[in-house]
C-alpha positions as CSV (number, residue, x, y, z in Angstrom):
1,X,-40.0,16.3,55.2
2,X,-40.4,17.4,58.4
3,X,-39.3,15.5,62.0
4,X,-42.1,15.5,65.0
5,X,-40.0,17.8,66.7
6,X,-40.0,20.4,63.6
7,X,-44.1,19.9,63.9
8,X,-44.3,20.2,67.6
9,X,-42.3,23.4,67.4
10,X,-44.3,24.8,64.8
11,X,-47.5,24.0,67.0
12,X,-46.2,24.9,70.3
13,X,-43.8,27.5,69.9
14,X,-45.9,29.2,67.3
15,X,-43.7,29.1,64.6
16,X,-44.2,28.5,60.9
17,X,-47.2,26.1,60.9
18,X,-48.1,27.2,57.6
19,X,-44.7,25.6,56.3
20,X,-46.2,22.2,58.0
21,X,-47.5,20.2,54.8
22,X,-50.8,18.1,54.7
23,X,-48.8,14.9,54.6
24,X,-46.6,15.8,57.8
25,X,-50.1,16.7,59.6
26,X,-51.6,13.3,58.4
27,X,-48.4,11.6,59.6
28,X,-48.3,12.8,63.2
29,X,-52.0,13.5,63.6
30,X,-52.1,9.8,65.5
31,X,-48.6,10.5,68.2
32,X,-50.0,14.1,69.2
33,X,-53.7,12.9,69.7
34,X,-52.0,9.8,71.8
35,X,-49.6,12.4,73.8
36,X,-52.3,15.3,74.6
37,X,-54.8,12.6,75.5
38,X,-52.3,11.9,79.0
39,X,-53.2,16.0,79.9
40,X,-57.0,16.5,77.5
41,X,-58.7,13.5,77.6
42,X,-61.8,14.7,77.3
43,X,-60.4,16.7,73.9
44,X,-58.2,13.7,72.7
45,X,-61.6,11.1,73.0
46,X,-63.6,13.5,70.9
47,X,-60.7,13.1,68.2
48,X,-60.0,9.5,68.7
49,X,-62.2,8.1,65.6
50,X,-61.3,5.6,62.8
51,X,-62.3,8.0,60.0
52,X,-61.5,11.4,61.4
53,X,-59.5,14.0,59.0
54,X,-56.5,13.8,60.4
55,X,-55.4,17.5,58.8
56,X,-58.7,18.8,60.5
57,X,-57.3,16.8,63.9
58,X,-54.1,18.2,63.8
59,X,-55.0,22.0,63.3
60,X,-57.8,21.8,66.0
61,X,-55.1,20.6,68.0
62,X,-53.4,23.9,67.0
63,X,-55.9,26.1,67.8
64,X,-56.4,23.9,71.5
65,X,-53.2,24.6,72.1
66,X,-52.8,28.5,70.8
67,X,-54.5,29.4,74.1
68,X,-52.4,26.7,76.9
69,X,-48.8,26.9,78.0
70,X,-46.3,24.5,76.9
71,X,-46.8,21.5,77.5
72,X,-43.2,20.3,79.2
73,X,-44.9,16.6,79.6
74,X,-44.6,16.2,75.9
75,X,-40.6,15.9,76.0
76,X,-39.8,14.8,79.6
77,X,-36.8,13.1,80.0
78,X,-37.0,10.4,82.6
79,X,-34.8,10.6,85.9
80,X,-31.4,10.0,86.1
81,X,-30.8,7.5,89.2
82,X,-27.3,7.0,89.6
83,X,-27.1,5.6,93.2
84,X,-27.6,2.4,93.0
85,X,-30.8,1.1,95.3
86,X,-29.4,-1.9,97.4
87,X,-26.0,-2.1,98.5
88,X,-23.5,-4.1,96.7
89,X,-23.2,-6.6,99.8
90,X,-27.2,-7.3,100.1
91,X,-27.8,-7.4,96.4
92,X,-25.4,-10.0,96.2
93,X,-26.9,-11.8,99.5
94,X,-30.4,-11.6,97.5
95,X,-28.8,-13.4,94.3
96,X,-27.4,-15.8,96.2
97,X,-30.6,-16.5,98.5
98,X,-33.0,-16.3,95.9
99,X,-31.2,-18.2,93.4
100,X,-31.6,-15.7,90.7
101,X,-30.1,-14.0,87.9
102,X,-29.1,-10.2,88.4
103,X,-31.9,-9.0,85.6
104,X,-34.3,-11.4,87.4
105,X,-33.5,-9.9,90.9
106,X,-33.4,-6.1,88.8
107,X,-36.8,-7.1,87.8
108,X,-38.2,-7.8,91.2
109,X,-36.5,-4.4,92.6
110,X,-38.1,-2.4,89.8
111,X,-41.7,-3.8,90.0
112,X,-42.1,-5.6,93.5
113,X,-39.8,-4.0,95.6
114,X,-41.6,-4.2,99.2
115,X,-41.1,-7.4,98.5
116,X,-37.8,-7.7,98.1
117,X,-37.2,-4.9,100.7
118,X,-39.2,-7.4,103.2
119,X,-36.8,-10.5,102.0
120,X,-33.7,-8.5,103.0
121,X,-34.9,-7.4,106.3
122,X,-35.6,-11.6,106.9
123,X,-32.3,-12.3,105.6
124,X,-30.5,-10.2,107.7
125,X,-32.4,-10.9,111.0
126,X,-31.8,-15.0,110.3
127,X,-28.2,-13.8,110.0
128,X,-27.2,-12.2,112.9
């Protein structure tokens, strides 16, 4: 039985798609149509229907892809951010002003951060 990775590099990197069986195809058919939809939409809508072949899906996805470059998006890795985004001393000001836990106030950095950016700058100015 074959992994995704053993049928992506089969697809992509031209290897032995041949070795790929019908089941492995029918398997991942849905995950690559979902991941080349984010760069072929157009391509992945035409293949996105309830009672498509899923073999026939997968090895038009193989010829699609015989004549593009590899796809690096597939595999990204996020970004590593090791610095941290507040300092130690205003993070803890903003728990202590906000009355919030730590994953509450990681929350608000991560999705709302103008926000909190804007908070800080208040806090400080009443401050001094």
């Amino acid at each position: 039985m074959a992994e995704l990775i053993d049928v992506f590099n089969a697809m992509i990197k031209r290897g032995n798609w041949e070795e790929i069986t019908v089941e492995e195809k029918e398997k991942n058919f849905f995950i690559f149509n979902r991941y080349f939809s984010k760069r072929y939409p157009e391509q992945a809508q035409l293949l996105n229907l309830k009672n498509i072949d899923k073999v026939v899906g997968m090895e038009l996805w193989y010829q699609f892809m015989k004549n593009e470059p590899y796809p690096s998006y597939f595999w990204s890795k996020s970004e590593k951010n090791d610095k941290p985004i507040l300092a130690t001393k205003d993070y803890k000001m903003l728990l202590v002003s906000l009355k919030v836990k730590p994953d509450d106030l990681d929350y608000l950095i991560e999705k709302h951060y103008n926000f909190v950016k804007e908070e800080l700058s208040y806090l400080k100015k009443v401050n001094t």
